[in-house]
C-alpha positions as CSV (number, residue, x, y, z in Angstrom):
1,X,104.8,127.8,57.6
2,X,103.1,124.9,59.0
3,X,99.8,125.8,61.1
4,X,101.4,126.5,64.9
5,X,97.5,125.9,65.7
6,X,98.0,121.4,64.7
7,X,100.3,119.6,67.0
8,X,101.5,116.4,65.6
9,X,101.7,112.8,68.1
10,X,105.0,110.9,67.1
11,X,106.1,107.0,67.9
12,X,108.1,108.0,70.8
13,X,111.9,107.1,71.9
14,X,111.9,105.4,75.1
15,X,115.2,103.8,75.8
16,X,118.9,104.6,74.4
17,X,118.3,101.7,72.0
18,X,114.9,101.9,71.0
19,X,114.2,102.7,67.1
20,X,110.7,101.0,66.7
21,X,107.9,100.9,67.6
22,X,104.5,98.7,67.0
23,X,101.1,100.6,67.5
24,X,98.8,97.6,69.3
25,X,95.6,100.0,69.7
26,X,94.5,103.1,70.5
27,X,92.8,104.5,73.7
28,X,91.0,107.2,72.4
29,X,88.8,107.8,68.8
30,X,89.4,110.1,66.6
31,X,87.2,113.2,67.5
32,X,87.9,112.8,71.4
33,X,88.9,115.9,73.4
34,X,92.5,115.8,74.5
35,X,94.0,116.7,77.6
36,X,97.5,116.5,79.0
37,X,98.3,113.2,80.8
38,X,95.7,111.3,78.6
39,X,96.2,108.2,77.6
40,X,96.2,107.5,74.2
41,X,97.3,104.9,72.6
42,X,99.3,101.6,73.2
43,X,103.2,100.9,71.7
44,X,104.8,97.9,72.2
45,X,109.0,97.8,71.5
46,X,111.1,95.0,71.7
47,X,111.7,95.8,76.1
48,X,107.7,96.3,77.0
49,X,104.4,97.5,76.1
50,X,103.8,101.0,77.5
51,X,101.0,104.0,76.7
52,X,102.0,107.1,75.1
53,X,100.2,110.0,77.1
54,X,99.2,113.3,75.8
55,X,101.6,116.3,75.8
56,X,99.2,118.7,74.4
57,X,95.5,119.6,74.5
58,X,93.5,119.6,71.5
59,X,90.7,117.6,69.4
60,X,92.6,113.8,68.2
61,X,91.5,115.3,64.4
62,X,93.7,112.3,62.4
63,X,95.0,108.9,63.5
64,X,97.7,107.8,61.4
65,X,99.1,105.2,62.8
66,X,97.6,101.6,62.2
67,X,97.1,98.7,65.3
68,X,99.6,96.3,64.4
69,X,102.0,98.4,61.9
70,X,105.6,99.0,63.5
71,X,106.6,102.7,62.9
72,X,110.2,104.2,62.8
73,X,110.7,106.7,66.0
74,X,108.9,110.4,65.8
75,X,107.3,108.7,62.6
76,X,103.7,111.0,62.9
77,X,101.3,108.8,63.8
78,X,97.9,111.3,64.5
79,X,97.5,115.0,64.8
80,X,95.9,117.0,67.3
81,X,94.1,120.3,66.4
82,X,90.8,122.4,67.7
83,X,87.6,121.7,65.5
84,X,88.0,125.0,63.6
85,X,91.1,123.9,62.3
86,X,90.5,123.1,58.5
87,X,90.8,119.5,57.0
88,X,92.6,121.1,54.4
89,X,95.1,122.3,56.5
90,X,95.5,119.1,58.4
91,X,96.5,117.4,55.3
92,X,99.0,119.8,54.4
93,X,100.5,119.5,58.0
94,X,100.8,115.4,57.5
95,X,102.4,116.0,54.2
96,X,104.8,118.7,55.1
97,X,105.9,116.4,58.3
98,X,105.9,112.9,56.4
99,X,109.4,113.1,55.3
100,X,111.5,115.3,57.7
101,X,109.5,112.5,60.2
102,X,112.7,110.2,59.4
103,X,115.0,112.8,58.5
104,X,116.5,113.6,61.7
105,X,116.6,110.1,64.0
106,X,120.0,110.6,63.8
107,X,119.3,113.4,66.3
108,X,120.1,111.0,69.6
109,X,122.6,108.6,67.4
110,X,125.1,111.6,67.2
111,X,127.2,110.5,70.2
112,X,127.8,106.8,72.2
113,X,124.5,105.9,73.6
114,X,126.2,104.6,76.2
115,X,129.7,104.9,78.1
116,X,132.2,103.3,80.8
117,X,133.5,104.8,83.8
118,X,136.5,103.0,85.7
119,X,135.8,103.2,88.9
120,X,137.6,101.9,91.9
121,X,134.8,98.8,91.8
122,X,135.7,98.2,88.2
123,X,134.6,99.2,85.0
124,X,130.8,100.4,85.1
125,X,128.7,101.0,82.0
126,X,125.8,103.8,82.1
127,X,123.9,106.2,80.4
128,X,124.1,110.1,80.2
129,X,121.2,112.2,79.1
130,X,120.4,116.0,79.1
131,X,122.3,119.1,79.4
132,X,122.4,121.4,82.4
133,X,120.3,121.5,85.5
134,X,120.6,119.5,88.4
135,X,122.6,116.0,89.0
136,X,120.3,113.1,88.8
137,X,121.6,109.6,89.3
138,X,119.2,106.1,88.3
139,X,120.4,103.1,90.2
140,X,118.5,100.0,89.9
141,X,117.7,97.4,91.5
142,X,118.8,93.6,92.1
143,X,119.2,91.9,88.9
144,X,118.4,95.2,86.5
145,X,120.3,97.2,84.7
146,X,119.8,100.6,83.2
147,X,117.1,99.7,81.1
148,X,114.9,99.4,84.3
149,X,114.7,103.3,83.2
150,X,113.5,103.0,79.9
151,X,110.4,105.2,80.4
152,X,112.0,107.5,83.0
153,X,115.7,108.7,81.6
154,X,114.8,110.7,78.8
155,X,111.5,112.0,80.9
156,X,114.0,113.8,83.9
157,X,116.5,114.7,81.2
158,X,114.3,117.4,79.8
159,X,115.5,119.7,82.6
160,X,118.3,117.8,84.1
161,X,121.4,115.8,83.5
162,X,120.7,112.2,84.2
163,X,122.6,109.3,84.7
164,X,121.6,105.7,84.8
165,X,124.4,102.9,85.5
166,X,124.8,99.5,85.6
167,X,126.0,98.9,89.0
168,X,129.0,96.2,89.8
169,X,127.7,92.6,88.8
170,X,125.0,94.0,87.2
171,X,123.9,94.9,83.0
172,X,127.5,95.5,81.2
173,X,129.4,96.4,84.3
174,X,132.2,94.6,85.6
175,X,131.0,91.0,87.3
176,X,133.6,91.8,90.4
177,X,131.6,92.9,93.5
178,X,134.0,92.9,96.0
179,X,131.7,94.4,98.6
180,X,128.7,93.1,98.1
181,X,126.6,94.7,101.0
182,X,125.0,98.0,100.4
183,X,127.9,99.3,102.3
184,X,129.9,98.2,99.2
185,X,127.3,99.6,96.7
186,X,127.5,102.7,98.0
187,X,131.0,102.7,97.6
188,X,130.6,101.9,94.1
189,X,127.6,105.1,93.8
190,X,130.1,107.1,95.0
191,X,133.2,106.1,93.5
192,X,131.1,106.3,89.8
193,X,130.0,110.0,90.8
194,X,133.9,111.3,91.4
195,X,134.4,109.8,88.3
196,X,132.4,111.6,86.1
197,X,132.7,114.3,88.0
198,X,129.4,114.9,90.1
199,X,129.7,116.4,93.4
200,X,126.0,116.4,94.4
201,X,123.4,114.8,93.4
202,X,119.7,113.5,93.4
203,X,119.2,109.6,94.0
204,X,116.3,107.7,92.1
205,X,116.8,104.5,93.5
206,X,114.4,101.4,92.6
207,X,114.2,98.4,94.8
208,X,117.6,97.2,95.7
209,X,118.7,100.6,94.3
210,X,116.6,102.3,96.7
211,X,118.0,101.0,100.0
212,X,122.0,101.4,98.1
213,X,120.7,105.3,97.6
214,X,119.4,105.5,101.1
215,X,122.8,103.9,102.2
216,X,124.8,106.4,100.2
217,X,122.9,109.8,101.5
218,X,123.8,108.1,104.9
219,X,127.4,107.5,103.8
220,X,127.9,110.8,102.4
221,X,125.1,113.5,103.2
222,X,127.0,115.8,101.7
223,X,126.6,114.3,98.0
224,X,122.7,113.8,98.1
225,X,120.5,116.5,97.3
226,X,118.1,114.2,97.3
227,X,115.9,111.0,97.2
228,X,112.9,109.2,95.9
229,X,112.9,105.4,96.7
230,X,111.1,103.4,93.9
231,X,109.5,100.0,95.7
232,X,112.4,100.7,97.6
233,X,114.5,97.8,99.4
234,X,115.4,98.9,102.8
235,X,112.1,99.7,104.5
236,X,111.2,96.9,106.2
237,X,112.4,93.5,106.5
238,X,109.5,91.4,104.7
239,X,110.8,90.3,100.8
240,X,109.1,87.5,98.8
241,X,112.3,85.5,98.7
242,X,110.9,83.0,96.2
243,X,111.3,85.5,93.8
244,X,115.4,86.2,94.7
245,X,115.7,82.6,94.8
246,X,113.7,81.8,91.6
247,X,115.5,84.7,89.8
248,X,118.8,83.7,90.9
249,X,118.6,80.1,89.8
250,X,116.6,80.2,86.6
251,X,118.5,79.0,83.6
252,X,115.5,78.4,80.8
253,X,112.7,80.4,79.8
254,X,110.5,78.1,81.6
255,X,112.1,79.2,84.8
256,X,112.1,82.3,84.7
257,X,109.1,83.9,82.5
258,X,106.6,83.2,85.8
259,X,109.4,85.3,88.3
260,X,110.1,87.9,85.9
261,X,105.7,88.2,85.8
262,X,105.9,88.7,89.7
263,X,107.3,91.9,88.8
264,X,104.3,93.3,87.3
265,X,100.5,94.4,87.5
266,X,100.2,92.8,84.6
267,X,101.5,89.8,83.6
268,X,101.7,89.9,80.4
269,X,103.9,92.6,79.9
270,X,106.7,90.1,80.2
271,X,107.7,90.0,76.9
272,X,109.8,87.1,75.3
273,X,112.3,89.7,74.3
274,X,113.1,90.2,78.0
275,X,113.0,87.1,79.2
276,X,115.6,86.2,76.5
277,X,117.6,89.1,77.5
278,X,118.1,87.8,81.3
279,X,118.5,84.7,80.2
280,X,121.9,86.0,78.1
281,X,122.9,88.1,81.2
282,X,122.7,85.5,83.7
283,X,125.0,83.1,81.1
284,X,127.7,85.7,81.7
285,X,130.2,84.7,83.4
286,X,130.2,85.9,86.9
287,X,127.1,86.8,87.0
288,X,126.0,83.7,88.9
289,X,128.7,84.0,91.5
290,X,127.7,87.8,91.7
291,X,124.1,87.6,92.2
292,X,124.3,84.6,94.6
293,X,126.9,86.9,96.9
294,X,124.5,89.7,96.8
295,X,121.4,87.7,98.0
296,X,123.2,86.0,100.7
297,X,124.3,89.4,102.2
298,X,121.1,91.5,101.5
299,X,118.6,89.0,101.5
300,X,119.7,86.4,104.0
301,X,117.5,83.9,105.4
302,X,114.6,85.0,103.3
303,X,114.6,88.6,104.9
304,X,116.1,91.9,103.9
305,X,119.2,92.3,106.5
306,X,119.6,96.3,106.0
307,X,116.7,97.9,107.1
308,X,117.5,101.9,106.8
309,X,114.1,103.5,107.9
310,X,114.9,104.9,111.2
311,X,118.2,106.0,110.0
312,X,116.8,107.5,107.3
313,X,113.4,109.2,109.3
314,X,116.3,110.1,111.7
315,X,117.8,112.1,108.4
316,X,115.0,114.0,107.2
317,X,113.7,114.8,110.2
318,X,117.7,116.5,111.4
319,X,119.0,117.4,107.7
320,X,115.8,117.8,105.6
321,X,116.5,115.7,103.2
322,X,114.3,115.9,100.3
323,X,112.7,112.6,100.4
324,X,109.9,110.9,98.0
325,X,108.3,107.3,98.6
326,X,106.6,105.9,95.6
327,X,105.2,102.2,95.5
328,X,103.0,100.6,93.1
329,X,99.9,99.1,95.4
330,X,100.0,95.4,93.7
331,X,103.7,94.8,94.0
332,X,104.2,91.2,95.2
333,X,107.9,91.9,96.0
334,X,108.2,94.0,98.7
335,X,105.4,95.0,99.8
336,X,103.7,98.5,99.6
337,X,102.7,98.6,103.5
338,X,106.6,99.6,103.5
339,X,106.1,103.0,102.3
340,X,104.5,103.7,105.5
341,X,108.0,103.4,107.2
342,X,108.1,107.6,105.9
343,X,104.8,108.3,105.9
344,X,105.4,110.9,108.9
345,X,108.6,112.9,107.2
346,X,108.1,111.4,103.2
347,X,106.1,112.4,100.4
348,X,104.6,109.1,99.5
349,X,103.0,108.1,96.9
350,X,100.6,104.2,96.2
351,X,100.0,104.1,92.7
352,X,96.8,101.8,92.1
353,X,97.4,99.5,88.9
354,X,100.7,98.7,89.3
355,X,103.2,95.9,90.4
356,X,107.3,96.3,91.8
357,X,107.9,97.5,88.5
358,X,105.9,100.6,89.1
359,X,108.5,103.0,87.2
360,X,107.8,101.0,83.9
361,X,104.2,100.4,84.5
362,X,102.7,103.6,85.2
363,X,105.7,106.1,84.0
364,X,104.1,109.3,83.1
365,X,102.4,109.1,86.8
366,X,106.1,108.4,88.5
367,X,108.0,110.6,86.0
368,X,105.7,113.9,87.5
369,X,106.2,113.1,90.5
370,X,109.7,112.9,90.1
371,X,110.3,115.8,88.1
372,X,107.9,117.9,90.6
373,X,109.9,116.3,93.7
374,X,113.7,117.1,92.2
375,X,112.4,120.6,90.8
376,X,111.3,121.5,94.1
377,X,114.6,120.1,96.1
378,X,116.6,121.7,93.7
């Protein structure tokens, strides 16, 4: 039996489609005292660079996993143990782990990593995750798709069933938006949800996603247990509208690689693998007549047009809606002074480090204060 006392670090799955993963550095030397929510080293997949944090506490007694080498996921790449742990048995742990490492990646293949709904705004792809506990729903925002929850999905699906879509226009979903106010989307949240069969359920809503989740728990109260608006749309009216316009009429790299970097903290997790990415979906066809419909009803004259804060204030303060406000302090979209809108009946949260894209650039901060906010609502 393997020594319960060593606790092995693995290349991590972020992502449905993820299999790889390149180590770029580590955070910490070996020898350093672990605790949970360290940081420890750096991974970089073909989506984004992100850190791996610590899940357990311990002394980092082995790093296996070389800066620059590109590991298979839950490949071991270091080991944690206390000091009076023996080398000896360290070295039988690495080599009793080595090859079941690889053996069972087939763990998460075992069924469609992803699935259609038809829904009466067309056919929508998304993602399900987890077994049991509560509903959780991931809607993005404008020009995302479900990846934009690479680093959260499988994070709340550890004690929840969680679903990420690709709303109308949007990802793999159908290019039709019929509607396209957040009226409409709503319509769309809500006819996906009868679909597969979700009565109730928490919104996670990012950006545009946030003011189409605020819209739908307005809609339907009934259906939202409820919400936590990521750099949430719908707060304010003040947008940087160069970026809608610059991401809506980009067709090269050179386009759009400078409004994709708006998104971040730091620029230079804009990798050429997503810019390439975009570029493919905006060739789709439809897509251009799709996002160009959205902006003009959300976003006209350089403004957002739905602003939801007092109807939502209104909400919590009548219904008790479960509400959670998190912003990443240097986003240059919309701007963090919005999450004072709920300051008086939201938890809210400014995250210091981080751009619009605050989900994906400081995860394991928003992932516990997710999973803290639904377990609590719940």
């Amino acid at each position: 039996m393997l020594n319960e006392r060593i606790k092995p670090i693995v290349m991590p799955k972020w992502g449905l489609s993820m299999s790889e993963g390149k180590v770029t550095g580590w955070l910490k030397r070996p020898g350093s005292a672990i605790s949970i929510g360290d940081e420890l080293l750096e991974v970089e997949t073909d989506k984004i660079t992100n850190v791996v944090e610590a899940g357990e506490t311990g002394v980092l007694r082995r790093v296996l996993g070389e800066p620059g080498t590109v590991y298979p996921v839950k490949a071991l790449i270091a080991v944690l143990a206390e000091p009076d742990v023996p080398d000896d048995d360290i070295d039988a742990f690495i080599s009793a782990y080595a090859a079941p490492a690889s053996e069972d990646d087939g763990e998460a293949e075992a069924g469609p990593q992803y699935h259609t709904a038809e829904t009466p705004a067309g056919t929508l792809r998304y993602a399900k995750r987890g077994e049991g506990g509560p509903a959780v729903l991931l809607v993005h925002g404008f020009g995302g798709d479900l990846d934009n929850w690479l680093f959260t999905i499988d994070a709340l699906a550890e004690n929840a069933t969680v679903y990420a879509l690709d709303l109308p226009g949007h990802g793999q979903s159908t290019k039709q938006v019929a509607d396209p106010s957040l009226t409409g989307l709503s319509q769309a949240v809500l006819g996906f949800l009868d679909t597969v069969g979700v009565e109730r359920a928490h919104l996670v809503g990012h950006s545009m996603g946030g003011a189409v989740s605020m819209r739908t728990a307005l809609d339907a109260p009934g259906r939202v247990a409820s919400l936590s608006l990521i750099a949430s749309a719908g707060l304010g009216e003040q947008i940087d509208h160069g970026y809608i316009q610059g991401f809506v009429g980009a067709t090269s790299r050179r386009d759009l690689k400078p409004v994709l970097e708006t998104l971040f903290a730091d620029r230079g997790l804009v990798s050429r693998k997503l810019v390439d990415d975009l570029l493919k979906y905006k060739r789709l066809d439809g897509v251009d007549d799709a996002l160009r419909a959205l902006s003009a009803s959300l976003f006209a004259d350089g403004r957002q047009t739905g602003v939801l804060a007092g109807q939502i204030a209104a909400q919590i303060a009548d219904a008790g809606l479960p509400t959670l406000v998190v912003w990443g302090e240097e986003d240059r979209v919309i701007p963090a002074a919005h999450a004072s809108a709920l300051a008086d009946t939201a938890q809210v949260a400014v995250i210091p480090g981080a751009g619009h894209m605050v989900q994906m650039e400081a995860a394991g901060k928003v992932n516990a204060l997710l999973k803290e906010h639904i377990g609590k609502a719940s």
